[in-house]
C-alpha positions as CSV (number, residue, x, y, z in Angstrom):
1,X,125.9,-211.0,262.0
2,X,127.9,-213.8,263.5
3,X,125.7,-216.6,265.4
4,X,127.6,-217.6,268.6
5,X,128.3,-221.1,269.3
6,X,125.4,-221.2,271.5
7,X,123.3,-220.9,268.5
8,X,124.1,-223.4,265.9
9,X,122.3,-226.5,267.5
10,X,124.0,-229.7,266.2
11,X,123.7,-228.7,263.0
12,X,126.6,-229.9,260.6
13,X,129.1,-226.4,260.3
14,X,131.8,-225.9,257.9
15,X,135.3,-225.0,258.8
16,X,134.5,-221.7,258.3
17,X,131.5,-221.2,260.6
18,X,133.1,-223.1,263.4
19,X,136.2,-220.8,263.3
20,X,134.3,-217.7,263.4
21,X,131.3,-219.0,265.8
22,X,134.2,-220.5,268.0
23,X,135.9,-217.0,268.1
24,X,132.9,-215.7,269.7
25,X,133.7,-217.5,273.0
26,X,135.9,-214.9,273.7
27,X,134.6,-212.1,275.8
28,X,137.5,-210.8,276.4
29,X,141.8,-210.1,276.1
30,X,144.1,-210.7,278.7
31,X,145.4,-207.7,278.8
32,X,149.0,-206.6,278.4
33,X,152.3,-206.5,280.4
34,X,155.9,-204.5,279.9
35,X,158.9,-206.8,280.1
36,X,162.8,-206.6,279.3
37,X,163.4,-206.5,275.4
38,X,165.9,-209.2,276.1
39,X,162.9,-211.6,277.2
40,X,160.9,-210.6,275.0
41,X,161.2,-212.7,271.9
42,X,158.4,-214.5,270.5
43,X,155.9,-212.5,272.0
44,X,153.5,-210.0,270.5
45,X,153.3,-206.1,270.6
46,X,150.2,-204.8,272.7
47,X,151.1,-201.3,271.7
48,X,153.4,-200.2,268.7
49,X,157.2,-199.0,268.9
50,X,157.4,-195.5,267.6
51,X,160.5,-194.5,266.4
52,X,161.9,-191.5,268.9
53,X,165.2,-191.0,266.6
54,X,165.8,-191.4,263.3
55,X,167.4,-194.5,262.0
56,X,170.3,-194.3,261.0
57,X,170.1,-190.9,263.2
58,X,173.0,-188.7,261.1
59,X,173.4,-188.8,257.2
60,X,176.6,-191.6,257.3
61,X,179.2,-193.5,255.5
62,X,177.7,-196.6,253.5
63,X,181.5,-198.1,253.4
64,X,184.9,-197.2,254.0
65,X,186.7,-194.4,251.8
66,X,186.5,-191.0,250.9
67,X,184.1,-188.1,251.8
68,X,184.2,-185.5,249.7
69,X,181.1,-182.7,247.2
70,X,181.0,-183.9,244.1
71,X,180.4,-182.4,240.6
72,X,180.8,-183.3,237.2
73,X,183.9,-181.2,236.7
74,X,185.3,-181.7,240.1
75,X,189.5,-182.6,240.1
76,X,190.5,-186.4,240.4
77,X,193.3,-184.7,242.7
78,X,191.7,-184.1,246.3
79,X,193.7,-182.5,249.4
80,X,192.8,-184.7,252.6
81,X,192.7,-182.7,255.5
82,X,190.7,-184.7,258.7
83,X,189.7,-188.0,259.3
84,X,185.7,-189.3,260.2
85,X,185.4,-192.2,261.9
86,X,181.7,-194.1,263.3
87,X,181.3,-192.3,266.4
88,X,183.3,-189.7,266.4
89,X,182.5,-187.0,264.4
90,X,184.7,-184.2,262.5
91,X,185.0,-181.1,263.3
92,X,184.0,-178.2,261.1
93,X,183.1,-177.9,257.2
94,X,185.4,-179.4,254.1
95,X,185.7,-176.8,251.3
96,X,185.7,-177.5,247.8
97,X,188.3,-179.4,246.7
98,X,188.5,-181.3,249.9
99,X,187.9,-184.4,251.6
100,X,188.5,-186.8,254.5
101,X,188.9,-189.8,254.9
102,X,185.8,-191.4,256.8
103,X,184.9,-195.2,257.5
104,X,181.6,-197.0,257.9
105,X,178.9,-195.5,260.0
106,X,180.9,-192.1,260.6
107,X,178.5,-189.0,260.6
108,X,178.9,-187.3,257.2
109,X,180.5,-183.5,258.0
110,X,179.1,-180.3,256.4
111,X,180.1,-179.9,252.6
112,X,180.2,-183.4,251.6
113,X,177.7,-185.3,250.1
114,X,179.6,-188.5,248.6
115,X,181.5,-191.6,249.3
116,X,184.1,-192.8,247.2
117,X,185.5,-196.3,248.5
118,X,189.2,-197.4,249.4
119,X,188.8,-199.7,246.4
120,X,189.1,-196.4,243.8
121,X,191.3,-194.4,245.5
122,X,195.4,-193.8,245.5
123,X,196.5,-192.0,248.6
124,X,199.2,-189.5,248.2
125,X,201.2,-187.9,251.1
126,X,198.7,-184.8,251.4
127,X,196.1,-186.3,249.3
128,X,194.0,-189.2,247.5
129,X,193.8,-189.7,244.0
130,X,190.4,-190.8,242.5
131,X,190.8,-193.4,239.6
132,X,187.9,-193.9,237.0
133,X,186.3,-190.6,238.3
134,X,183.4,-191.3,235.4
135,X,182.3,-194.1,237.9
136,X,181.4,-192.1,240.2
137,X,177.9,-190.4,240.9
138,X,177.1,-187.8,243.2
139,X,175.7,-189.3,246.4
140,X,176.8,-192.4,246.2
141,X,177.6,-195.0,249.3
142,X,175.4,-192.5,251.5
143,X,172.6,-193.5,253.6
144,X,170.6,-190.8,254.6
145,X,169.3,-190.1,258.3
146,X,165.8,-191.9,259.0
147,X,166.0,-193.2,255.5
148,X,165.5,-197.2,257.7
149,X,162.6,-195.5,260.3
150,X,161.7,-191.6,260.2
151,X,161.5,-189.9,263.7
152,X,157.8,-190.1,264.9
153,X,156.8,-192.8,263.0
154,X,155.7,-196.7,263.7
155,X,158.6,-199.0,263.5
156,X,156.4,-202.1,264.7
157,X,152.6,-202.2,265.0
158,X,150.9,-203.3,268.0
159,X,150.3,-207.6,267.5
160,X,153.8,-207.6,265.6
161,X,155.6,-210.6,266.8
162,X,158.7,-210.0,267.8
163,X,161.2,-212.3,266.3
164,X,165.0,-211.9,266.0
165,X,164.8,-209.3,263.2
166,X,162.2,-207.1,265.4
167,X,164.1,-207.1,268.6
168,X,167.3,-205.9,266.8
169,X,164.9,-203.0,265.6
170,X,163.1,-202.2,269.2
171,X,167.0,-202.0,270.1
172,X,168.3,-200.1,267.7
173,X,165.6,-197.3,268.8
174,X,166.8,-197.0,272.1
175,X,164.3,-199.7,273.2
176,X,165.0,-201.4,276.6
177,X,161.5,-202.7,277.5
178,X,158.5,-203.3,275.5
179,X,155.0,-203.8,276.5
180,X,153.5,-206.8,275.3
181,X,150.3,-209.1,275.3
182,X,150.1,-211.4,278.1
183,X,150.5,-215.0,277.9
184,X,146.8,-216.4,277.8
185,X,146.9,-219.3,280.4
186,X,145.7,-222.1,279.1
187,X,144.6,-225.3,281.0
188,X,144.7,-228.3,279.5
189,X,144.2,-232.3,280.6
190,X,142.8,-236.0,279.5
191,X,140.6,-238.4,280.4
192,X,139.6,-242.2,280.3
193,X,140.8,-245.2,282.1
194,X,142.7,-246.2,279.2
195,X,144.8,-243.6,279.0
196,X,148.7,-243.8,280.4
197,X,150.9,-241.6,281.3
198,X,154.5,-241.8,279.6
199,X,156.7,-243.4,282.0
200,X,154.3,-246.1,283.6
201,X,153.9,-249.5,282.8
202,X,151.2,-249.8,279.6
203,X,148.3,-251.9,280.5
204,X,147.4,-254.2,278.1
205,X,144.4,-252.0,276.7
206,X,146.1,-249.0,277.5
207,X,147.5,-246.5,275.8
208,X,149.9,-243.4,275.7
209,X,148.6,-240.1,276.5
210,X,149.9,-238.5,273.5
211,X,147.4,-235.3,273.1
212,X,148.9,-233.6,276.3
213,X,152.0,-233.5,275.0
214,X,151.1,-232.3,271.5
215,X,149.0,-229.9,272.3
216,X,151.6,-228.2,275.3
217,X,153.6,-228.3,272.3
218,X,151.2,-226.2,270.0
219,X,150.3,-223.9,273.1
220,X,153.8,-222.8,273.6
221,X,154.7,-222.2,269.8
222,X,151.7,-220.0,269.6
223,X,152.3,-218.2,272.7
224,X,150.4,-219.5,275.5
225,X,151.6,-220.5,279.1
226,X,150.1,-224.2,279.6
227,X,148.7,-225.6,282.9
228,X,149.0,-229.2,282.7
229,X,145.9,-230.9,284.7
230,X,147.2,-234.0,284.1
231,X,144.7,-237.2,283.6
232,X,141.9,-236.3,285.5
233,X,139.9,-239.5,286.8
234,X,136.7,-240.7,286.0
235,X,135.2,-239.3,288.5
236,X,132.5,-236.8,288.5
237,X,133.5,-234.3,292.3
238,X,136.8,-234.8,291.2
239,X,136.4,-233.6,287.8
240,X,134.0,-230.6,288.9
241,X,136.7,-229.2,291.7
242,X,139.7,-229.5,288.7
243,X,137.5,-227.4,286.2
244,X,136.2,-225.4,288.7
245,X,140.0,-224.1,289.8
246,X,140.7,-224.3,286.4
247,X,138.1,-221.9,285.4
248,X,139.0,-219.1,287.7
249,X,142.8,-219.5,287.4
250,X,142.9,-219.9,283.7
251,X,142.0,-218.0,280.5
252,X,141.3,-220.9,278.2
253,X,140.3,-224.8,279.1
254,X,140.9,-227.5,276.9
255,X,140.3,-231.1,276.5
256,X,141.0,-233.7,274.0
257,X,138.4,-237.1,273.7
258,X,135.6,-237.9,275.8
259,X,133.1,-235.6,275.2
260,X,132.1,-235.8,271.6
261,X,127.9,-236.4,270.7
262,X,126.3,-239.5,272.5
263,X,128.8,-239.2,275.3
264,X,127.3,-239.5,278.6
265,X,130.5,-239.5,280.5
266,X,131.7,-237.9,283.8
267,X,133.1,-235.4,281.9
268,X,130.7,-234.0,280.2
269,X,128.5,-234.1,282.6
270,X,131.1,-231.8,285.0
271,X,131.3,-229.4,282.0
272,X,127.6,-229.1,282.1
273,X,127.0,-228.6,285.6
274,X,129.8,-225.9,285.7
275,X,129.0,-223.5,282.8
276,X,127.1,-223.8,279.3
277,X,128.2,-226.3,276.9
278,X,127.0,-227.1,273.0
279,X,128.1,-229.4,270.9
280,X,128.9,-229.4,266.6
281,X,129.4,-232.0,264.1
282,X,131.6,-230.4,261.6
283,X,132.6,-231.0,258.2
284,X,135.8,-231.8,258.4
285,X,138.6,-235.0,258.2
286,X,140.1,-235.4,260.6
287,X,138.0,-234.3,263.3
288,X,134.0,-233.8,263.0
289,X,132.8,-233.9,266.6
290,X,133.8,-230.6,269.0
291,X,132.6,-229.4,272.3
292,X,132.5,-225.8,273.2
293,X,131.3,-223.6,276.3
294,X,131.5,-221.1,278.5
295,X,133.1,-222.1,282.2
296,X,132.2,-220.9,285.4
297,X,130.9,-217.0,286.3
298,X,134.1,-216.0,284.7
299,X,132.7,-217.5,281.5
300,X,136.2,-219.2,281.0
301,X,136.2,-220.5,276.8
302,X,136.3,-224.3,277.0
303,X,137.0,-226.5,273.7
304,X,136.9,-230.2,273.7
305,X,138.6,-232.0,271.0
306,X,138.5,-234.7,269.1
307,X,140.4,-237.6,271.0
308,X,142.9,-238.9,267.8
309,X,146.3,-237.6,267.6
310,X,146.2,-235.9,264.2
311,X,142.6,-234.9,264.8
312,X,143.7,-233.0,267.8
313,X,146.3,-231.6,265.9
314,X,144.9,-230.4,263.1
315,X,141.5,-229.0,265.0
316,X,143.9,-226.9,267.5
317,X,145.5,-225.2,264.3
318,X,142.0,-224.6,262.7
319,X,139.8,-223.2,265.5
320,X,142.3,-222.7,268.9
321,X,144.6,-220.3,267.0
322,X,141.7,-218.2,266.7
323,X,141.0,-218.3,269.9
324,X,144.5,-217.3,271.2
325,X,144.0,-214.2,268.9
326,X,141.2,-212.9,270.2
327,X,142.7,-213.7,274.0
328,X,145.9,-211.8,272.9
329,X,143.7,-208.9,271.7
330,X,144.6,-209.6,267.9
331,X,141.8,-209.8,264.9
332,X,141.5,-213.2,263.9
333,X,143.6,-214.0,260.6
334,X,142.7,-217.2,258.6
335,X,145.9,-219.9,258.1
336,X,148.6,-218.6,256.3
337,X,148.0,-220.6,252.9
338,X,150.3,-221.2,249.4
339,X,149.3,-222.8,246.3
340,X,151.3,-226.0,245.1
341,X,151.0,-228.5,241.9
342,X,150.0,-231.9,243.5
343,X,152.7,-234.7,243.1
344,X,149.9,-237.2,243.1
345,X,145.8,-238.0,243.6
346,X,144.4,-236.7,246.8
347,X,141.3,-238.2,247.5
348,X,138.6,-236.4,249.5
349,X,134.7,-236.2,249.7
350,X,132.8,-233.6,248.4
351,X,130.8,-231.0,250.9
352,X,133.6,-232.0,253.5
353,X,137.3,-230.0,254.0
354,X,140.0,-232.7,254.2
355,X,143.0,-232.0,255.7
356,X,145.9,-233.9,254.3
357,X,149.2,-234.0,255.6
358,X,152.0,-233.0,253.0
359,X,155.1,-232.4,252.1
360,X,156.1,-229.2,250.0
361,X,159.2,-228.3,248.1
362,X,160.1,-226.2,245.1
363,X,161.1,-228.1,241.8
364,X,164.2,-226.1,239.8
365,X,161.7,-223.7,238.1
366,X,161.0,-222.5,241.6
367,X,157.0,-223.4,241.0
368,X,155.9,-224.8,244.6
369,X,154.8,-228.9,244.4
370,X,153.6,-231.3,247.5
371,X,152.9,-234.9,248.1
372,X,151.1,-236.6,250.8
373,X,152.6,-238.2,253.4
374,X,151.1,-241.4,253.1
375,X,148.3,-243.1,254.7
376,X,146.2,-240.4,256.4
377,X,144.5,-242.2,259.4
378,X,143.4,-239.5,261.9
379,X,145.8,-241.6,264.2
380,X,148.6,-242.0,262.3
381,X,151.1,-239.4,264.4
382,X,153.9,-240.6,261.9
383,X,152.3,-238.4,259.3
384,X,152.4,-235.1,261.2
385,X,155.4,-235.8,262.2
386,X,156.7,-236.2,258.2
387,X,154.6,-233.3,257.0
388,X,155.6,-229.9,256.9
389,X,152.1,-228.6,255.5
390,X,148.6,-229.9,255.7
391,X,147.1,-230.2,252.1
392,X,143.4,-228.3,252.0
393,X,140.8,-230.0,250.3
394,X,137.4,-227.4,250.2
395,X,134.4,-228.7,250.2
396,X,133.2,-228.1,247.3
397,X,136.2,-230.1,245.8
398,X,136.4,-234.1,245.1
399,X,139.5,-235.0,244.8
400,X,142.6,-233.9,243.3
401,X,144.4,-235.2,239.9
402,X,148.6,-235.0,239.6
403,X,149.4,-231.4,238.3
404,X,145.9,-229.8,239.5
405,X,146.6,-226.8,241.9
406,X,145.9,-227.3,246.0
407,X,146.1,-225.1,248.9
408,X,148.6,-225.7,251.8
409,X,149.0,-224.0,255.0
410,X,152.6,-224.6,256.0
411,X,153.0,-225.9,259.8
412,X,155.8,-223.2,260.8
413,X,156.3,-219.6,260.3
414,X,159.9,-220.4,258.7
415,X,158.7,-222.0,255.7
């Protein structure tokens, strides 16, 4: 039985346990929404397209040519009497010894069962002229009605995202409108007196408020509509009345910094007074120390992460994915991982997951390698910015030699 967050104490969690305890927090979905197939890419499927036709919908020309019944002993001398052509079909049955001439996509007519292409052919005044007739094989350059989708069936599951390939599909079904998962809203915002917003003059012991901006990133590639709070002062009514309106306004709440063990901040107090809060130390670089809670009546999911760039980074992908699954109504999938031959030594410590940032590529006997980036401070941006994977090291591993096989989990769907 899974524990809920609630349940673990402080107690140090692998990554494991916090993504399943954290997916708990969910109660539940967002529910769903029908909107215009043409605004509708990148979002996922709350209910599956079933095919109402079949695909291609009439038995059809594969290419341009000939359409004709084959057998073995059939003439190389054929009379041509009609013409096919894609939508528009022809009228009545060819007889044996017959054909027309038909082009891509035209409906097939009664009594023909074959394409022969313009390439093998000689047209005569009343007829063609099949060259090489032993090349030829009954059936051929025919594609058969719902040989893509059969009538009835499922053409895309519910929680298929729908990319370029799978709208052209909803469309070529008749589709018009589709009825998809809502976008969870997701609130998100920083704290501390250090931190700056991009565009204002850096105090000396200031600094940039990266995280924001990162993780609105991260939100919208995984499908979420982001509230930006801002930087929310250090001030306790304030903070109260922004999480408060949060709360009932938004599905998910998250912060980055501020409210890691031995914080006795402002903000962490707010997030106590409004709902139920617990705190993990988990075994993990970069990251460690999470907060997570409930928000609110509504029991709005709140996650505070670490406050370092990369940490923040590479948290969100381990444990907030999750989370937007469940919101969306979808089980919850681990990372999409590849093996690789490491390049070079990977250091890590044992009974701890490192996550290294890395760059993949396949050598010329197409076996997948990767290399770190570099230096791997939890605040080195540069490095997630270079990477197009982050390098898994389980805990039960301690270190990595050159040519030893790692896991990856590639940073985009496209590679």
């Amino acid at each position: 039985m899974t524990l809920s967050c609630f349940e673990l104490g402080e107690q140090m969690l692998s990554v494991e346990e916090a993504r399943t305890a954290l997916a708990t927090l969910v109660e539940r979905s967002v529910g769903s929404e029908q909107v215009a197939l043409a605004e509708a890419h990148g979002r996922r499927l709350a209910d599956p397209i079933t095919a109402a036709i079949n695909v291609p919908q009439n038995t059809n020309a594969a290419m341009d040519g000939v359409a004709l019944a084959w057998t073995q002993d059939a003439p190389t001398d054929w009379a041509l009497v009609g013409d096919a052509f894609a939508g528009q079909a022809f009228a009545g049955r060819v007889a044996a010894g017959q054909c027309i001439r038909i082009t891509t996509g035209a409906p097939l007519p009664p009594g023909t069962d074959t394409v022969i292409m313009r390439e093998q052919l000689s047209e005569q005044a009343t007829g063609v002229v099949i060259g090489a007739p032993e090349r030829v094989k009954r059936g051929q350059n025919v594609r058969q009605a719902g040989e893509d989708i059969a009538a009835g069936s499922v053409a895309l599951p519910a929680g298929t995202r729908l990319d370029a390939a799978a709208l052209g599909l909803a469309a070529s079904l008749g589709y018009a409108a589709v009825t998809v998962c809502r976008r969870p809203r997701v609130a998100i915002f920083s704290t501390g007196n250090e931190v700056t917003a991009p565009g204002e003059a850096l105090p000396s012991a200031g600094i940039y408020d990266a995280n924001r901006f990162t993780l609105s990133g991260l939100l919208t590639e995984h499908g979420a509509e982001v509230v930006d709070l801002g930087i929310l002062p250090d001030e306790l009514t304030a903070l109260k009345d922004t999480l408060s309106h949060a709360a009932t306004h938004c599905d998910l709440v998250i912060s980055s910094g501020g409210v890691s063990v031995g914080h006795a901040d402002f903000t962490r107090d707010a997030l106590e007074q409004l709902g139920r809060l617990a705190f993990w130390r988990v075994a993990l670089r970069p990251g460690r120390p999470m907060a997570c809670g409930w928000l609110g009546a509504s029991h709005t999911p709140f996650v505070g992460l670490p406050g370092n760039p990369v940490a923040v980074m590479v948290t969100f992908l381990q444990f907030v994915v999750p989370l937007l699954q469940r919101l969306q109504g979808q089980p919850v999938t681990p990372p999409r991982r590849l093996n690789a031959i490491a390049d070079d030594a990977l250091k890590s410590r044992f009974q701890r997951t490192d996550f290294l940032r890395g760059v993949y590529h396949s050598d010329k006997q197409g076996q997948l390698r990767v290399r770190s980036t570099g230096a791997q401070g939890s605040g080195i941006l540069t490095s997630m910015v270079a990477a197009n994977c982050l390098i898994e090291l389980a805990d039960d591993q301690d270190g990595v030699q050159p040519g030893e096989v790692v896991s990856i989990q590639p940073l985009t769907e496209w590679l």
